[in-house]
C-alpha positions in Angstrom: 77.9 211.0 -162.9 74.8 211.1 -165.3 75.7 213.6 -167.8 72.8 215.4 -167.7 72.6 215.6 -163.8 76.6 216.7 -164.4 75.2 219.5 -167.3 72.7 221.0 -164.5 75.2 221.4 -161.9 77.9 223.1 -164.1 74.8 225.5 -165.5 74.0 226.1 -161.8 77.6 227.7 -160.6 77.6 229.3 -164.0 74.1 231.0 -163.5 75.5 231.7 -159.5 78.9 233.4 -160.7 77.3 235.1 -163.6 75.0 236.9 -160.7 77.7 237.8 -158.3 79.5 239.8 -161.3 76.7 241.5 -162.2 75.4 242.8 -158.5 72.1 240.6 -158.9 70.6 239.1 -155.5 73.2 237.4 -153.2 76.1 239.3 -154.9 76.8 241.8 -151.8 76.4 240.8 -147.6 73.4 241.7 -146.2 73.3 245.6 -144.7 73.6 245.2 -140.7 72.3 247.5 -138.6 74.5 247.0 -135.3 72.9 247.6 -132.4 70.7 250.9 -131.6 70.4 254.2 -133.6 68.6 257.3 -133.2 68.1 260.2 -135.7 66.9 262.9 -135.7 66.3 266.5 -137.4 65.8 269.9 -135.6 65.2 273.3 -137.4 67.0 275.6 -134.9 65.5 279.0 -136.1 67.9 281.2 -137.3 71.1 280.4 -135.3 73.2 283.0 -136.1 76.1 284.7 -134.0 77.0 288.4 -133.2 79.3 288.9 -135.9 78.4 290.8 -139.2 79.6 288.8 -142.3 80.7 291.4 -145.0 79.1 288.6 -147.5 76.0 288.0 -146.5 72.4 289.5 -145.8 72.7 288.4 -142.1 72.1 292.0 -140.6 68.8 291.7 -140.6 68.6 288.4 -138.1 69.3 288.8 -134.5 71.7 286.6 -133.4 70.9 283.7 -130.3 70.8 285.3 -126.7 72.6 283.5 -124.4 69.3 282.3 -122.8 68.1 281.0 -126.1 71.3 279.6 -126.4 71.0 278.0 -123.4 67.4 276.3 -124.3 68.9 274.9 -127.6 71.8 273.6 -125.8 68.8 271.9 -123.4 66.8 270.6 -125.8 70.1 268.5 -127.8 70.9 267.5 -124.6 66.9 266.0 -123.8 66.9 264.9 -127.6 70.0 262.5 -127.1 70.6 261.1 -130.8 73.2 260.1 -132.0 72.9 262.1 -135.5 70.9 265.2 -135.6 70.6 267.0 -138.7 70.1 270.8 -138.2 68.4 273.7 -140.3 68.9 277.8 -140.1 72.3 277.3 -139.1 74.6 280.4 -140.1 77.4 279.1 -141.8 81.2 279.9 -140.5 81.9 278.1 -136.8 79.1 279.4 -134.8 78.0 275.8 -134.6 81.6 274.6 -134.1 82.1 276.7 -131.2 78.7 276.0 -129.4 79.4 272.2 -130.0 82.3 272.6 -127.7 80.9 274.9 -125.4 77.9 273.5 -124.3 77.7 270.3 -126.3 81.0 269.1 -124.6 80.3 265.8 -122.9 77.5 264.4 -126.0 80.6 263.2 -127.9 79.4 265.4 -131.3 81.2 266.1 -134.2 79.7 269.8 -136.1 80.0 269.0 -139.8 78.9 272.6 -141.7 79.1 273.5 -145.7 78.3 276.5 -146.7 75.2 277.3 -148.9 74.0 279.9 -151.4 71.4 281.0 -149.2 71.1 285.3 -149.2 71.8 285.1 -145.7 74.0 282.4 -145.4 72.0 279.8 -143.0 72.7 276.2 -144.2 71.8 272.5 -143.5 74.4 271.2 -140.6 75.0 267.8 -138.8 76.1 266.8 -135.5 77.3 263.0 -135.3 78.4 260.9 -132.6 79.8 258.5 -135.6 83.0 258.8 -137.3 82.7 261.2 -140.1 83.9 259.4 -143.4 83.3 262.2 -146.2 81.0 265.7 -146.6 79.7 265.8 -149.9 77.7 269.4 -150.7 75.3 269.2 -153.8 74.6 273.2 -153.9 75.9 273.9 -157.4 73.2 271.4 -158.8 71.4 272.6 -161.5 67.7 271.6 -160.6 66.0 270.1 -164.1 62.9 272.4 -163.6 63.2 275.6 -161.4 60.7 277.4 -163.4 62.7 281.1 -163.2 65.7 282.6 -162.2 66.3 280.1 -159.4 68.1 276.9 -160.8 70.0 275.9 -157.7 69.5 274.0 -154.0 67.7 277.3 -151.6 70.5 275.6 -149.0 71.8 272.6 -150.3 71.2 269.2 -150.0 74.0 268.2 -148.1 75.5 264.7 -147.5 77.4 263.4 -144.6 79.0 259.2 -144.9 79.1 257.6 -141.0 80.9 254.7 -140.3 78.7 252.3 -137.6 80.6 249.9 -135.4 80.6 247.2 -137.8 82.5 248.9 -140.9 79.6 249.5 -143.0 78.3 253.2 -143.9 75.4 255.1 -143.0 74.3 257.9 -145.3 72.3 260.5 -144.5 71.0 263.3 -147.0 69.9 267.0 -145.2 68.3 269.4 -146.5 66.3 272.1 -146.5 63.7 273.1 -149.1 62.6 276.6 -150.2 60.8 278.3 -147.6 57.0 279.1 -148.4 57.6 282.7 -147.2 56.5 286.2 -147.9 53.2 284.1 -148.4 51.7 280.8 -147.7 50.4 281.2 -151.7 53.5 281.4 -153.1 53.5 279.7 -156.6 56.7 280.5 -157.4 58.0 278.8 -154.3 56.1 275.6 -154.3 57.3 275.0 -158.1 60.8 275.7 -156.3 60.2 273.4 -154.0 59.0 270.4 -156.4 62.1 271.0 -158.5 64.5 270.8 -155.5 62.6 267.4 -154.4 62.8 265.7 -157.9 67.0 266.6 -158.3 66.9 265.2 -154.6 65.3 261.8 -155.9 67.4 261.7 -158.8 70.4 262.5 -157.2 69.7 259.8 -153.9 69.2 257.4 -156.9 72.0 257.4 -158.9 74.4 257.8 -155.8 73.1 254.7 -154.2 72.9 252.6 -157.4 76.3 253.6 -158.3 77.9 253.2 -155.1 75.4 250.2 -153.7 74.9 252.3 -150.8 71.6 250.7 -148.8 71.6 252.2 -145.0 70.4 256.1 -146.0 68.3 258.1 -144.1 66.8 261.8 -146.1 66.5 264.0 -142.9 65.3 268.2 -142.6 62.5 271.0 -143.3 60.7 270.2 -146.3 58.4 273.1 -146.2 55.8 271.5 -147.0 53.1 269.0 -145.5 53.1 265.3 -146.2 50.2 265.7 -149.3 52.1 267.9 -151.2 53.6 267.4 -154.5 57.3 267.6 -153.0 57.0 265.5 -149.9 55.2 262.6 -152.6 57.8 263.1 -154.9 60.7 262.9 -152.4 59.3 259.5 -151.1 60.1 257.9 -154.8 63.7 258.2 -154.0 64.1 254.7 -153.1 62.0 251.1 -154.3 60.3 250.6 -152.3 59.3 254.2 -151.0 61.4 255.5 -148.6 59.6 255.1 -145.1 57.6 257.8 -143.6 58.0 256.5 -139.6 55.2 259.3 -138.8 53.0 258.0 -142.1 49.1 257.2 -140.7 49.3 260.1 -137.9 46.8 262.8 -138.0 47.4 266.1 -138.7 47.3 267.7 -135.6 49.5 265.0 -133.7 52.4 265.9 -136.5 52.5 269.3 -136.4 56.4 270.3 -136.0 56.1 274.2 -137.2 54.3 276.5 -135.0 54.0 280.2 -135.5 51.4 282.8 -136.5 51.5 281.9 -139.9 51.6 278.4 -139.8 51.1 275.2 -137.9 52.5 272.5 -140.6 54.3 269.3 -140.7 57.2 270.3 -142.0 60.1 267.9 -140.8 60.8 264.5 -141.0 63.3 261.8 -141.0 63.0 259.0 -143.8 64.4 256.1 -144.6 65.8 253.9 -147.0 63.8 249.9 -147.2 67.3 248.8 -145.6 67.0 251.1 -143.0 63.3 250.7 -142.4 64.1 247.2 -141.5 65.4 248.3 -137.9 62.0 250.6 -137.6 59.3 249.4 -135.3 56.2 252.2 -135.3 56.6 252.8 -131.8 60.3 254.6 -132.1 59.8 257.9 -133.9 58.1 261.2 -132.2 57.6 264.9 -132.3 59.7 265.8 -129.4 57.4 268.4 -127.5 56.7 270.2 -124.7 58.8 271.8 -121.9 61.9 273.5 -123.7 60.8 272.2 -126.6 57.9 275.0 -126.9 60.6 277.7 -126.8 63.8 276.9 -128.2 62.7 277.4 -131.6 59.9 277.6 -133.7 60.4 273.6 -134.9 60.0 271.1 -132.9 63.0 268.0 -133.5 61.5 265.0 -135.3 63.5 261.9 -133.4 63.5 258.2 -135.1 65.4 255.4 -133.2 66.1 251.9 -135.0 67.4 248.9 -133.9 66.5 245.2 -133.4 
């Protein structure tokens, strides 16, 4: 062999071990998405059962009639995903018990966590995929909360899948401080931007450190797509995470309806991995019918797959 043609070669496996220890391109498989997947997040307004809990502010909050019950039970059926991150849930079974009741034959499991919320609703997740780990990250500090406030409203909450083919699927819920007693609450929207930047920089160093690549970051943001804390949130990934309802006018995204407001509150995003299985045509605003009345939030549905 020519030695310099020999030199090249040997400087070429070098270079190509060199990157596989250090994680460059090429080091890991390529993320697979196997078959189909739909997600989804739904805002279930203030599911809470008859019970008083000693520890909580829940007295104030009527709990679900068994008609509304009934409609939300109506609506998961209709919205059919396979993971469905859900908001105003009142932490302690309620959501275990209706999973078996009338969730029965979807095939869900009810993963809950409980949350520092005054009243005790937290972010909740019902999954038709193998539940691998529950990770809550309510103690947080957030880096800026501007007053007294220094933690997650609810939490961000973060549930590991397992798909068909071995890999993991993360997905993040949360839900972000509520702009209530008044949409000009500035108090609340710099609680809001803090919760959104410890969410980015949390979602950053969890999927550099553990190479994670298939995440979704699912739930009420409380604020519309323009603000400050939906922009920041999207800078949680590079490339952006992917808005699937991105380009839509206002009006066709509205998923919060009520005297107060009519906002575009909820979303499902996803990771550039995961945005690879997205075609535009697969993510609505589930609306009309029991949709209208089952809660004040209508479900936000993504479905991937190639």
């Amino acid at each position: 062999m020519v030695p310099r043609l020999k030199f090249l070669l040997l400087a070429g496996l070098l270079a190509a071990g060199a990157c596989g220890r250090s994680g460059g391109a090429g080091a890991d498989p390529p993320a697979v998405l196997p078959g189909t997947l739909t997600l989804a997040t739904y805002n279930i307004h203030n599911f809470f059962d008859a019970y008083d809990n000693p520890y909580t502010e829940d007295e104030g909050t009527a709990p679900k009639k068994p008609q509304e019950l009934a409609e939300l039970a109506e609506a998961i059926h209709l919205l059919n995903a396979d993971v469905v991150v859900l908001e105003e849930v009142e932490f302690g079974g309620f959501l275990t018990k209706f999973n078996k009741e009338r969730l029965g034959d979807m095939g869900y499991t009810a993963v809950e966590s409980p949350t520092g919320d005054a009243r005790g609703i937290s972010v909740a997740v019902l999954s038709r995929l193998p539940v691998l780990r529950v990770t809550s990250h309510r103690f947080v500090a957030l880096s800026d909360g501007g007053g007294p406030e220094t933690h997650f409203a609810r939490d961000l909450l973060r549930v590991d899948l397992r798909l068909s083919n071995g890999q993991t699927l993360v997905v993040y819920g949360t839900h972000l401080k509520s702009k209530l007693p008044s949409p000009g609450d500035d108090q609340s929207a710099v609680w809001r931007l803090a919760e959104a930047k410890r969410i980015v920089q949390i979602m950053r160093d969890e999927m550099k450190s553990e190479h994670l690549q298939l995440v979704a970051l699912c739930g009420d943001f409380n604020d519309d797509p323009e603000t400050p804390p939906r922009t920041a949130l999207l800078k949680a990934t590079t490339p952006d995470l992917l808005d699937p309802l991105a380009g839509r006018k206002a009006e066709d995204r509205q998923t919060f309806l009520s005297s107060q407001f009519h906002d575009s509150f909820d979303d499902v995003l996803l990771s550039p991995r995961l945005a690879a299985y997205f075609d535009a045509t697969n993510a609505d605003i589930v609306r009309g019918g029991v949709f209208e009345t089952a809660s004040d939030h209508r479900p936000v549905r993504v479905k991937l797959g190639k």
